[in-house]
C-alpha positions as CSV (number, residue, x, y, z in Angstrom):
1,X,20.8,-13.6,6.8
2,X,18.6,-14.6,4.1
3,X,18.0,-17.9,6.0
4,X,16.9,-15.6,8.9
5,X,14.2,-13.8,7.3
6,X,12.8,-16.8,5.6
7,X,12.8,-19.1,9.0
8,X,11.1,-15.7,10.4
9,X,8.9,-14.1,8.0
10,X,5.8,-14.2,9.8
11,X,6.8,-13.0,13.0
12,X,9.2,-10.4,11.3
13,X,6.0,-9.2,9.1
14,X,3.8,-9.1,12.3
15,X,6.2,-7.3,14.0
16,X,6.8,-4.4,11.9
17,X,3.4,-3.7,11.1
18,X,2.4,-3.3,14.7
19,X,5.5,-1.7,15.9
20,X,4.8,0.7,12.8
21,X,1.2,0.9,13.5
22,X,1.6,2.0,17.2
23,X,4.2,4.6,16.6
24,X,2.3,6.0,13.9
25,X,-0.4,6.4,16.1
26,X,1.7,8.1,18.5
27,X,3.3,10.5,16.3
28,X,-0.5,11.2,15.2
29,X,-1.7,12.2,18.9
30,X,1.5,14.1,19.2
31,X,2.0,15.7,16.2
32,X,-1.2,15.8,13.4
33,X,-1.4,17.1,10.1
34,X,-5.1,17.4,10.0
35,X,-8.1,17.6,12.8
36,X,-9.4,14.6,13.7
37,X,-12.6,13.8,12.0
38,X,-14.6,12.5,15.9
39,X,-15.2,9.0,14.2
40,X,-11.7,7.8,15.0
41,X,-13.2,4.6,16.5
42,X,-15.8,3.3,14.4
43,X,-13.3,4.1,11.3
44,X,-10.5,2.2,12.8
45,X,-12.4,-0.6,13.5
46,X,-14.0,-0.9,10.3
47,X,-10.0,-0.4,9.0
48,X,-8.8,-3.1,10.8
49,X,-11.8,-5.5,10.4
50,X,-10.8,-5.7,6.9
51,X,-6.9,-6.6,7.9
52,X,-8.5,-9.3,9.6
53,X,-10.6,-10.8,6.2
54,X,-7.7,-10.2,4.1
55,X,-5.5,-12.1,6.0
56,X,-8.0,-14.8,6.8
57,X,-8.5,-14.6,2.0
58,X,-4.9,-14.9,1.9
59,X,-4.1,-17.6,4.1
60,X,-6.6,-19.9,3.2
61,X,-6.7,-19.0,-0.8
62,X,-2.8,-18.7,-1.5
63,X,-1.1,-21.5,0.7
64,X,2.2,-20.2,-0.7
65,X,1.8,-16.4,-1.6
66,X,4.7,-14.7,-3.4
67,X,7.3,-15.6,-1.0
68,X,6.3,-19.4,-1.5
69,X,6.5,-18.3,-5.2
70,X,10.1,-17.5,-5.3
71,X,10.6,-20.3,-3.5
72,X,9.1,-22.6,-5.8
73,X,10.7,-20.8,-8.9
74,X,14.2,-21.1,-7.2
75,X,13.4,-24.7,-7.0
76,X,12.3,-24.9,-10.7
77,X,14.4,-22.9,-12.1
78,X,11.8,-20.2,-13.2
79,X,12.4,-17.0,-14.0
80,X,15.8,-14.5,-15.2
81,X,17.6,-14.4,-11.9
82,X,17.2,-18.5,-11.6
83,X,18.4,-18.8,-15.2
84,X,21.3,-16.3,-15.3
85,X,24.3,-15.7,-13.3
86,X,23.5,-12.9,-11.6
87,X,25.4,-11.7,-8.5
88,X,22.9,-12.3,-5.2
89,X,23.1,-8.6,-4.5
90,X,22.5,-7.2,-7.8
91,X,19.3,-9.8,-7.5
92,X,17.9,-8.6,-5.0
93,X,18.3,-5.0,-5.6
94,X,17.3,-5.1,-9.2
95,X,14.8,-7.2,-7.3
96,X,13.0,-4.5,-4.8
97,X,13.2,-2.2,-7.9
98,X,11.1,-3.6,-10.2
99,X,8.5,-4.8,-7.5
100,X,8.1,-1.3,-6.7
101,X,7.4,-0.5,-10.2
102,X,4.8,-3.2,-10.5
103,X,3.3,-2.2,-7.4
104,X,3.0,1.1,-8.7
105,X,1.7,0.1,-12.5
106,X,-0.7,-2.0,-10.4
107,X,-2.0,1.0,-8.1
108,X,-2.3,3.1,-11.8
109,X,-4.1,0.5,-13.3
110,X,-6.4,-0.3,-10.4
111,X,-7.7,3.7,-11.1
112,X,-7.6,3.8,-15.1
113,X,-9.8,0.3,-15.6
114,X,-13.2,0.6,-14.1
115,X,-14.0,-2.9,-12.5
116,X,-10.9,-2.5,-11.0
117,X,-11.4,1.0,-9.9
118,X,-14.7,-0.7,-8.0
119,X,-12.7,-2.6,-5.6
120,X,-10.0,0.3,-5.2
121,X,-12.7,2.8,-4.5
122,X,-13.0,0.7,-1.2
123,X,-9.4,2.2,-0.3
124,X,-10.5,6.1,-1.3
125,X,-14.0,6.4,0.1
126,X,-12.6,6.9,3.8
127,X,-13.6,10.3,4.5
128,X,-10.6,10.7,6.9
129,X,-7.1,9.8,6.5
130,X,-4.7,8.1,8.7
131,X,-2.0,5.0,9.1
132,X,-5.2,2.8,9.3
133,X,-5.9,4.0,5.9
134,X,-3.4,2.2,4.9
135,X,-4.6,-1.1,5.5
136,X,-7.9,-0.2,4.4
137,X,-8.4,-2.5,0.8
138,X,-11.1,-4.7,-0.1
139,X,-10.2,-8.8,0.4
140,X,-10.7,-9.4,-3.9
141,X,-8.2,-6.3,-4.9
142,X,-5.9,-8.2,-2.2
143,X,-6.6,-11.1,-3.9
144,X,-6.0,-10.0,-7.2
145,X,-2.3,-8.0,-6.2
146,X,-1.2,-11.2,-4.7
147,X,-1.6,-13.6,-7.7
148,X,-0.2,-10.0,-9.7
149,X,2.8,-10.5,-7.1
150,X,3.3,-14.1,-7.9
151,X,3.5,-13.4,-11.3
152,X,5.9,-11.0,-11.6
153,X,8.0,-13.1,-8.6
154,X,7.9,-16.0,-10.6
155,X,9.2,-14.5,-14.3
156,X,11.8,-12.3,-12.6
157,X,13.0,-14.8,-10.7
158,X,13.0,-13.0,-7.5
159,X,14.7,-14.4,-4.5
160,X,12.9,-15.4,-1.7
161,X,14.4,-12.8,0.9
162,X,13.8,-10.2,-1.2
163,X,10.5,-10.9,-1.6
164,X,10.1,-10.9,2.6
165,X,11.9,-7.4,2.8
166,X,9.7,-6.0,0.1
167,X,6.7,-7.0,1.1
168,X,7.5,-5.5,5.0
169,X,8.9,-2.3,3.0
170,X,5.4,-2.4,1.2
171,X,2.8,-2.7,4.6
172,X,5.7,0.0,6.7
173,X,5.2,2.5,4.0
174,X,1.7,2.0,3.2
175,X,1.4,3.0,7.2
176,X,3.4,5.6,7.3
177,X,2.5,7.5,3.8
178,X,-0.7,7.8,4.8
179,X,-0.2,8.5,8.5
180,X,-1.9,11.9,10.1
181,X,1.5,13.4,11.1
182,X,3.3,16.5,10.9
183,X,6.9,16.8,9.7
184,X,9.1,19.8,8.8
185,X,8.7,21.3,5.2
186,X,12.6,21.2,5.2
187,X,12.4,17.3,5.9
188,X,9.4,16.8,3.3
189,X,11.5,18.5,0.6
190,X,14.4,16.5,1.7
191,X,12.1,13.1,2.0
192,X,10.2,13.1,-1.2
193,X,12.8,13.1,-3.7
194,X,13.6,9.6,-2.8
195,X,10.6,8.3,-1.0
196,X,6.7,8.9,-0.8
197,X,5.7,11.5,2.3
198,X,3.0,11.3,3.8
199,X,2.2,15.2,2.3
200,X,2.9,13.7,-1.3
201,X,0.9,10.6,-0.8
202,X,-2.5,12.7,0.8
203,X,-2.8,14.4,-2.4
204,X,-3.7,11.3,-3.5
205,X,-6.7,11.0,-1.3
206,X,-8.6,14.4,-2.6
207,X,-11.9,14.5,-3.6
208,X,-10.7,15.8,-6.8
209,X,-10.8,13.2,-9.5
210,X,-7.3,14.8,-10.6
211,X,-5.5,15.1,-7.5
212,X,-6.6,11.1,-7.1
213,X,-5.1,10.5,-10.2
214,X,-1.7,11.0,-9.1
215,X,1.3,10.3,-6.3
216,X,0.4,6.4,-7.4
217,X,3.5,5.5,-5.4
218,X,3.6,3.9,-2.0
219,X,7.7,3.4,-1.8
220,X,9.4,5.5,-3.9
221,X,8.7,8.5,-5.6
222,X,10.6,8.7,-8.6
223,X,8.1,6.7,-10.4
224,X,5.5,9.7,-10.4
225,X,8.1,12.1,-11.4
226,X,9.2,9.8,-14.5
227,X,6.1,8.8,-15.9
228,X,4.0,12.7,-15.3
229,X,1.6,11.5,-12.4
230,X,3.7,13.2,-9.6
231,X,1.5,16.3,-8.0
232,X,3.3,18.2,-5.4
233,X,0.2,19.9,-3.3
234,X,-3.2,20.1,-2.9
235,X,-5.3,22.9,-4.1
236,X,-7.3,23.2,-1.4
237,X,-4.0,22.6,1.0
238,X,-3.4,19.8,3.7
239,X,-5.8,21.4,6.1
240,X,-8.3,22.3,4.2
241,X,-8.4,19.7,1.5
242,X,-11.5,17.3,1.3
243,X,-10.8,13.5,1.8
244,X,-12.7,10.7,0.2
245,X,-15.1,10.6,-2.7
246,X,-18.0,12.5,-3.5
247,X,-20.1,9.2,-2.9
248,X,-19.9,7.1,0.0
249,X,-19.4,9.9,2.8
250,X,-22.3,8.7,5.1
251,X,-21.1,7.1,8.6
252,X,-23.1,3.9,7.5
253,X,-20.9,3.7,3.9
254,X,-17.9,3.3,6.3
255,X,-19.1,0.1,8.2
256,X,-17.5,-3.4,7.6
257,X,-20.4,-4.7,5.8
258,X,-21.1,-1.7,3.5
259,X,-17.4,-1.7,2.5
260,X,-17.5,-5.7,1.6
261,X,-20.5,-5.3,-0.9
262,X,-19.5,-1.8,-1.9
263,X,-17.9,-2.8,-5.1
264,X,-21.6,-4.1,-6.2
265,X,-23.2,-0.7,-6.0
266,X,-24.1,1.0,-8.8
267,X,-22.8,4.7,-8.0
């Protein structure tokens, strides 16, 4: 199996974000949580422009990215699970944990240190919210979490497969936690406690400073509730809540090129 997701990472990767993608859609149009904001196609193409120069930044600036990582410290010997007899299983879970966490002390940080909250802002001044939202970072940020990724790959020791299903756990979730869709308050309830909702997660996306300072997670949501950042609704509620930031909400702020050089402005 593990040999199977290696030999197939990229295809595997490519084929769960657009299978994700287009259902997410779907389940938009069908069922939405919000009213359409009428700029659903310069937004999206603006979204998925930057997919496009954040995968061109990692594939020519990491040639071996975190999975290449794990493979190299598997090779060398790096890190606890290389160096200790650990059960594959109990790798790999322990694994998928901890990534999580870093993914989510990363997502805290990126909002508590202010040159970091620059390039994050890129993500939070979309004045709308949708699964394209969730592709929507600058290139440096993406950058910056993959040598964070490598890092943390490398001293745990991660394995190699583990590091493939995360990271397709990671871009799934990311899709559907900030997707425009509808489900039962029965199946929220049920949801959150383990995982991040797409109700949970748009908190995260208010234009109140404190509401954005919460619901960090993108996987699971135990993290919020055991370190105090977990909010369970809006103020303003789902519908009438105001996405975005107080800056940035002109149609021109949401072009391609304005969101490249938007970590340079001064505001």
């Amino acid at each position: 199996m593990s040999a199977f997701v290696l030999a197939n990472e990229a295809a595997l990767r490519l084929a769960a974000f657009i299978g994700l993608l287009a259902l997410m859609i779907g389940w938009e149009r069908l069922m939405p949580r919000r009213p359409g904001d009428g700029r659903v196609s310069a937004r999206w193409l603006a979204n998925l422009s930057l997919v496009g120069v954040d995968t061109l930044v990692l594939r020519f600036g990491f040639p071996i990215a975190a999975v290449g990582a794990a493979v190299l410290a598997a090779d060398r010997g790096w890190g606890l699970f290389n160096s200790a007899d650990t059960p594959g299983w109990v790798a790999v879970v322990v694994s998928l944990l901890v990534l999580d966490l870093a993914v989510w002390a990363q997502h805290r940080a990126m909002h508590a240190v202010p040159w970091l909250w620059r390039l994050h802002r890129v993500h939070h001044s979309d004045v709308a919210i949708d699964a394209t939202t969730g592709v929507r970072f600058h290139p440096v940020e993406i950058a910056l979490s993959m040598l964070y990724k490598m890092a943390v790959v490398i001293a745990l020791g991660v394995p190699a497969a583990a590091v493939v299903v995360f990271e397709i756990v990671l871009n799934t979730m990311s899709l559907f936690s900030h997707a425009n869709v509808r489900l039962a308050p029965k199946a929220d309830r049920v949801l959150r406690r383990l995982i991040v909702t797409p109700d949970m997660h748009r908190v995260h996306h208010s234009v109140h400073r404190d509401e954005t300072d919460s619901n960090f997670g993108f996987n699971l949501s135990v993290w919020d509730r055991l370190f105090g950042t977990y909010k369970a609704q809006p103020r303003d509620g789902h519908r009438g809540m105001t996405i975005g930031l107080d800056v940035f909400r002109e149609p021109c702020d949401g072009r391609l090129d304005k969101l490249l050089v938007q970590p340079l402005r001064g505001v």
